[in-house]
Every structure is written in structure tokens, then in C-alpha cells.
C-alpha positions, -999 to +999 in steps of 0.1 A: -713-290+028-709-267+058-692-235+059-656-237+062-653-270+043-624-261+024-605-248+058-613-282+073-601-302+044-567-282+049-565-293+081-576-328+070-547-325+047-521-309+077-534-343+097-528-369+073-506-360+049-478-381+069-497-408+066-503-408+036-466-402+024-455-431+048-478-455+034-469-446-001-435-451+003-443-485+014-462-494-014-430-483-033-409-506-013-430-532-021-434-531-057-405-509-071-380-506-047-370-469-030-341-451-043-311-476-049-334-503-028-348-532-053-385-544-045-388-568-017-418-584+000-433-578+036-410-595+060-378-588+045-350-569+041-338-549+009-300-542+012-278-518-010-246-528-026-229-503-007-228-469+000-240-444-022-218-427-052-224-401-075-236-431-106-264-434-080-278-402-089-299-405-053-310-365-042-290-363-012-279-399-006-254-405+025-221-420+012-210-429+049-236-453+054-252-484+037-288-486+035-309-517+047-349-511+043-376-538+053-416-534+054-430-556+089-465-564+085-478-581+116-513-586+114-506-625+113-488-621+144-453-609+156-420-609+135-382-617+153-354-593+142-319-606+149-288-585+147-251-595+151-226-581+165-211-553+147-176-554+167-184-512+184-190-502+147-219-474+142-253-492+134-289-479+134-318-497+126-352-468+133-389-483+132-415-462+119-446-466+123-480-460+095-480-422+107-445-418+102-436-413+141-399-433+148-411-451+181-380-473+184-343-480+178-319-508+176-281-501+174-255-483+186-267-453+207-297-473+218-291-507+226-250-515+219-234-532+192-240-569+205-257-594+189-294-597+198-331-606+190-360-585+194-398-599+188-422-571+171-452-572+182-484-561+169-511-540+188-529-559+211-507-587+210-503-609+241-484-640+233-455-654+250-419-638+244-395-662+240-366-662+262-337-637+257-354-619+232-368-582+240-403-565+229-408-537+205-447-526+210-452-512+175-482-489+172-498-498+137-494-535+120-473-521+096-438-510+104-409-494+084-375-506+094-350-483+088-313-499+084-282-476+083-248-493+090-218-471+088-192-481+054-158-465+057-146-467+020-144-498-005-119-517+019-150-515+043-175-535+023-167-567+029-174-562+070-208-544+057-214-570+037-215-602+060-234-581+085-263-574+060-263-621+057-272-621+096-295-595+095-325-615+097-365-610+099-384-643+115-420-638+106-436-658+134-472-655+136-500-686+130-518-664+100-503-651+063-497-618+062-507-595+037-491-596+006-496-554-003-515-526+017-549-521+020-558-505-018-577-474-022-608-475-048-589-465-082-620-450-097-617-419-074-603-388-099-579-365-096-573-346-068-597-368-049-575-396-048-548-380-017-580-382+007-593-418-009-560-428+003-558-413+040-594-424+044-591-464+035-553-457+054-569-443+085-594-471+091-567-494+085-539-478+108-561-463+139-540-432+153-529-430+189-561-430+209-551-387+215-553-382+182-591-397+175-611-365+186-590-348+162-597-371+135-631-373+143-635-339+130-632-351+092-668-368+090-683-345+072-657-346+043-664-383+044-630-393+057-646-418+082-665-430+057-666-474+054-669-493+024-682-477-005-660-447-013-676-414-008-655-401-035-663-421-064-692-397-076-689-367-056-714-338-054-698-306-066-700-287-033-677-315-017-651-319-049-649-273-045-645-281-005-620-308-014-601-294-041-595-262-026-582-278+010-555-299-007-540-267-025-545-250+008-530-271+036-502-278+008-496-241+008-493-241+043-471-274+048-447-251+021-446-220+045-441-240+076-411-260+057-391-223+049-360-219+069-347-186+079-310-183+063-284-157+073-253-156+054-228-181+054-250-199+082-254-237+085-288-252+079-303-280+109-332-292+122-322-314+151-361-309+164-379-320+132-389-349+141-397-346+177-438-346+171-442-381+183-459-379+220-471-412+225-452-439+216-415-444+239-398-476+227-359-485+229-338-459+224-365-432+222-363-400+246-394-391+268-378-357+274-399-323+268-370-313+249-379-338+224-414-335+220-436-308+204-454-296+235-488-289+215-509-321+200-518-297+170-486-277+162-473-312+162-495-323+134-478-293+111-445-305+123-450-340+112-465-332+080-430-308+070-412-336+079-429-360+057-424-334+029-390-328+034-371-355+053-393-389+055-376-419+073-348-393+087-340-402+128-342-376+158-320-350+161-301-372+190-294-396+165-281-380+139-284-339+125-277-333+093-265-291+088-259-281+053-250-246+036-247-231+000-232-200+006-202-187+018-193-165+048-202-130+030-237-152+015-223-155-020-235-191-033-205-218-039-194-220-074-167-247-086-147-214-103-134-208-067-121-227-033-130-226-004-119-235+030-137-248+061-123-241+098-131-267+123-119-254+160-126-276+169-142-303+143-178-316+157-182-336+192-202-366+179-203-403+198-199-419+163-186-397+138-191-366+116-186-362+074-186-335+048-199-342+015-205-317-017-240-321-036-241-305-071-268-278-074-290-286-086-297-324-090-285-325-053-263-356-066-229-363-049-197-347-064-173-371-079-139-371-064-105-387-064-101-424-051-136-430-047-135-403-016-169-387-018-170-377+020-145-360+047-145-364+077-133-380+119-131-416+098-113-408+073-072-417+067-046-389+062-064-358+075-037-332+085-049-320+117-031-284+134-012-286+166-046-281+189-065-305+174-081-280+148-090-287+111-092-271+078-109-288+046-108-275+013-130-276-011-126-269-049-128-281-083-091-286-090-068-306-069-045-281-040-009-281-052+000-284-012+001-320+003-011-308+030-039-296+011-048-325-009-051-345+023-080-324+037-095-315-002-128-323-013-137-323-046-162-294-058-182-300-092-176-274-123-208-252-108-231-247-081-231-270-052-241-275-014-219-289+016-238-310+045-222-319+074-234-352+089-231-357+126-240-394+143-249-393+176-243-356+176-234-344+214-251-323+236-234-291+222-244-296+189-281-303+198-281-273+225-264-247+200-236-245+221-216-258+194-217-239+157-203-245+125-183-222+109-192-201+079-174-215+050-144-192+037-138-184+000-100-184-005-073-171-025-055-198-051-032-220-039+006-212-036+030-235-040+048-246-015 
């Protein structure tokens, strides 16, 4: 092996690391299901019953939204999406593509609430679009589709419900597709097997032709390696090389995911995801503002992402700021309330919600009425005479009315509050608009 071996196969593990993730996930879909999703094949979509509770026991699960998941393989040729018209209510459908990058949207910010068809097409494809129907140019033959369709509380479901029947996938190419993704040779051991599976991914799912000089680098760890697996009986000096670079660029994926905290501050990353630079479909900005301006920082970028927040949209489609701490940096506990000032509440085109996560388990907080969010959508909010807004949050129910209008249930201990913002303004992405620390409070009084 050549000197610095290990140090490339960190950077081997920096480069394809999304990849990897992405095309595991996909696997998942396929044969397990993800999260609350059931299994489903290529070509079709796996809905949720509805949005998430706390029995869901989902880290971090949305309970605005209703989730809607299908895998697109078109290497037999193109597939037709149809979507109906969701009557101006909030809808986003993101496609990913096999290195993670979100390269398109459908829905509400990006393309309206009417009814409509687009055709996915493979790479390379050249066929004949049929009329009325738009092109989506997706960058590897397999695509995630990524379906979130805002639910405002039980009395909601039934809307949610018939919009999931006519959202439809049209597989429309003159071959089969594939029935799983390409499988990587299962005699590789151990730590072996994360590059077994970014090489046979890699040759499978080409990069953006930017990206191939890059790759290129990897030879000599046998990551361009066809057919027979170079990993199957491995000399020593490439399973040391190996080895060490996966604990390596893991350690340095972990140091680029910290985030600096300050007390009482929120917690966002509207600029996470903003390391694809090459592929510009509907509803994707072009913008410098949105792109990592450096083709290698943007690999470190991707790969955090991947660790910490796969399948999650740009920062101009939704942000997502959480907090565990109070305004003097003291972590929440049930034992006390709090309250949260909103002067004024968040400038969003869609809307914004509050939920509590238990810490840790990061599972939603039971609360009254099946209410496990606050927030612009919700009934009975008493706002101030300006327009301002104070929730409370706490373990036992406020003895004011006004209180138990804007209260959100806390658990018995620790917990976190994240504040979800769809289609987030340009205040909240420029910083121009901050949350406020959350305020510990004094018991209630009656009134």
C-alpha cells in the first residue's frame, strides 16, 4: 500500500459515506419498511396512517406532517408521477438522488398545489414526453421520493387520506426494472464491508462527471475495482489501511457534525444541505447562497448531513431550530414551566409548530386531546393585542384559560423543543429573524 493509505481511505470514507447511507436506506425501504413506513417495492409509494404520535416511538418524527416514501428505479425507462390538487394546502414531495443530493421538488413552494403529472426520466434518456406532462432529469437510475403532506389534527385525516389514493407512480418504460439494488459480495468481513458497498454502489451510480477526478483517487484502495471483490481476501497492509480510514474519516464526520451552543440559544442548520452543485431541477435554487462554494468542503458537508439529517429538504424549504436549555442554559426538566415569547411568532409561507421530544429517546411528549404540536395552524391560540404569542410549556396543565390554550405538554423529565418552520421566510434564513430563549417561570396563579 502506499504511504498515507489510511489518510486516503478517510477521505474515501468523507466521499462516499452519503452514498452509502442513501443506498442503505433504500434497501430498507424495500425490504423492511423505514420508520412507521411498511416495505414496498420499486415503483411505489409507502404511505403512513397519519401523522406521527408519541406510540410511534419514531426519534424525532414530525407530527404536522404525513409521510409518503417511494423508491423510483428507472433503468427500464422513465416512471409518471401524478399529483392532485391539494386545494392551497402545504405539500412537498423532494427527490433524492443515489448520493443523497435533493435535485428536485414538487409541491407547494415549488410548483403550486394543482393537480399535475411529471415523467422521471433516467440519465441519458431521450424518449418522447407526453403532452402536458413536465421532466424531472434525475441524476442516478435510482431516486428517493420524499412525500410530506401537512395533517392538521385527526379531523384532518380524512383530506390526507384521499390525497395519498391519487398519488400515483406510472412505471412506463419497455424493460422490468430491478427488483432490489445491486448486492455487495457478502463474504467481505467486518469493517470491510462499508467500502464493499460504496465500491459495487459507485460503479452502479456514476457521480456528477465533477466529481470523477475525485473519485478517481480511490484506485489504489481498490474502490474502482470490477467484478471480483478486492476485499474478499485482503492483504494485511490494505485491511490496517482500511480499518484505520473508516475509524478516521468517522472521527472527522463527528467533529464536523458538533454545533456551537450558547445558552438558551436555538439550534438550525438552514445551509446543511446546500452541497449539491450540479444538479438544478424544479424547485431547486441555483443561488451561491445555497451552494457550498468548495467541491471538497462540500463532500464533508454532505457526509454530516447523511449522519445527522438524511432525506431532510433545504433550508428554503423547511428549517427545523431546536433547544434544550433555557435562557440562563439550565437543561428543561418536567419539575418546572416554562414560557416561550413569540414577538412576533415566525414569518413562514406555510406555517410554523412547536413540539416537546423526551430526552432522551427523542420520542414525542404525550399531550391532551391528541395535541402533540403548537403552532400558526392550530385552533384557540390566545394571541396579545400586537399580534405577539406566549406558549407554555410544562408537565401539569396551567390553571389559567388562557394558559391552557397556548400549553404544551412537557414529560415528567428531560426534554427538547423544536420549532418547525415550512417555507421559512427570508428573515429566518438571513438571521434577521431569532428565536427567543425559552423562559423558566414561576407557578401558575390563579386567576
Amino acid at each position: 500500500m502506499p504511504a498515507g493509505a489510511a489518510g486516503l481511505a478517510a477521505d474515501a470514507y468523507v466521499y462516499g459515506v452519503a452514498l452509502v447511507r442513501q443506498m442503505s436506506a433504500v434497501q430498507a425501504c424495500l425490504q423492511e419498511g423505514y420508520g412507521v413506513l411498511g416495505p414496498a417495492p420499486f415503483n411505489a409509494f409507502a404511505h403512513a396512517d397519519g401523522p406521527a404520535t408519541p406510540d410511534a416511538h419514531v426519534p424525532g418524527a414530525a407530527p404536522d406532517l404525513v409521510d409518503a416514501v417511494a423508491q423510483l428505479d428507472l433503468s427500464g425507462g422513465p416512471v409518471r408521477l401524478h399529483v392532485p390538487d391539494t386545494g392551497g394546502a402545504y405539500y412537498v414531495l423532494q427527490f433524492v438522488d443515489a448520493w443523497s443530493n435533493a435535485f428536485a421538488y414538487v409541491g407547494s413552494r415549488a410548483t403550486g398545489t394543482g393537480e399535475g403529472d411529471w415523467l422521471v426520466v433516467p440519465p441519458g434518456w431521450a424518449g418522447t414526453v407526453p403532452d402536458g406532462v413536465a421532466v424531472v432529469d434525475a441524476p442516478t437510475s435510482v431516486v428517493s421520493l420524499v412525500g410530506r403532506i401537512a395533517c392538521h389534527g385527526p379531523d384532518d385525516l380524512p383530506r390526507v387520506r384521499a390525497l395519498q389514493q391519487e398519488l400515483t407512480l406510472t412505471h412506463l418504460g419497455d424493460r422490468a426494472h430491478r427488483t432490489g439494488v445491486p448486492a455487495p459480495d457478502s463474504d467481505v468481513p467486518g469493517a470491510l464491508s462499508f467500502y464493499e458497498r460504496m465500491r459495487v454502489w459507485m460503479a452502479d451510480f456514476p457521480p456528477a462527471a465533477a466529481d470523477l477526478a475525485h473519485q478517481d483517487r480511490f484506485q489504489p484502495l481498490g474502490l474502482l475495482e470490477e467484478g471480483l471483490s478486492p476485499y474478499v481476501s485482503p492483504g494485511p497492509a490494505l485491511v490496517r489501511a482500511l480499518t484505520r480510514g473508516l475509524e478516521l474519516g468517522r472521527e472527522r464526520v463527528e467533529a464536523a457534525s458538533a454545533l456551537a451552543r450558547s445558552p438558551g440559544a436555538w439550534e438550525a442548520e438552514p445551509h446543511l444541505h446546500d452541497y449539491n452543485l450540479d444538479h438544478f431541477g424544479a424547485g431547486v435554487l441555483r443561488s451561491s447562497q445555497w451552494r457550498v462554494p468548495d467541491r471538497e468542503a462540500a463532500y464533508l458537508v454532505r457526509a454530516v448531513a447523511a449522519r445527522r439529517a438524511l432525506w431532510e429538504p433545504h433550508g428554503y424549504e423547511a428549517v427545523a431550530a431546536s433547544t434544550d436549555r433555557d435562557s440562563r442554559g439550565c437543561p428543561f426538566d418536567g419539575a418546572h414551566r416554562y414560557a416561550l415569547r413569540l414577538d412576533p411568532p415566525p414569518p413562514v409561507g406555510a406555517f410554523w409548530s412547536v413540539s416537546a421530544y423526551e430526552v432522551p429517546g427523542d420520542h414525542l411528549v404525550a399531550g391532551p386531546e391528541e395535541r402533540y404540536s403548537l403552532g400558526s395552524r392550530t385552533p384557540g391560540l390566545v394571541y396579545e393585542g400586537d399580534g405577539a404569542l406566549t406558549l407554555y410549556v410544562s408537565g401539569e396543565r396551567p390553571t389559567t384559560p388562557a394558559r391552557e390554550a397556548n400549553w404544551l405538554r412537557a414529560p415528567s423529565g428531560g426534554f427538547r423543543l423544536v420549532m418547525r418552520m415550512y417555507v421559512p421566510d427570508r428573515a429566518v434564513l438571513d438571521g434577521e429573524y431569532v428565536l427567543p430563549p425559552v423562559e423558566r417561570t414561576a407557578p401558575d396563579r390563579n386567576a
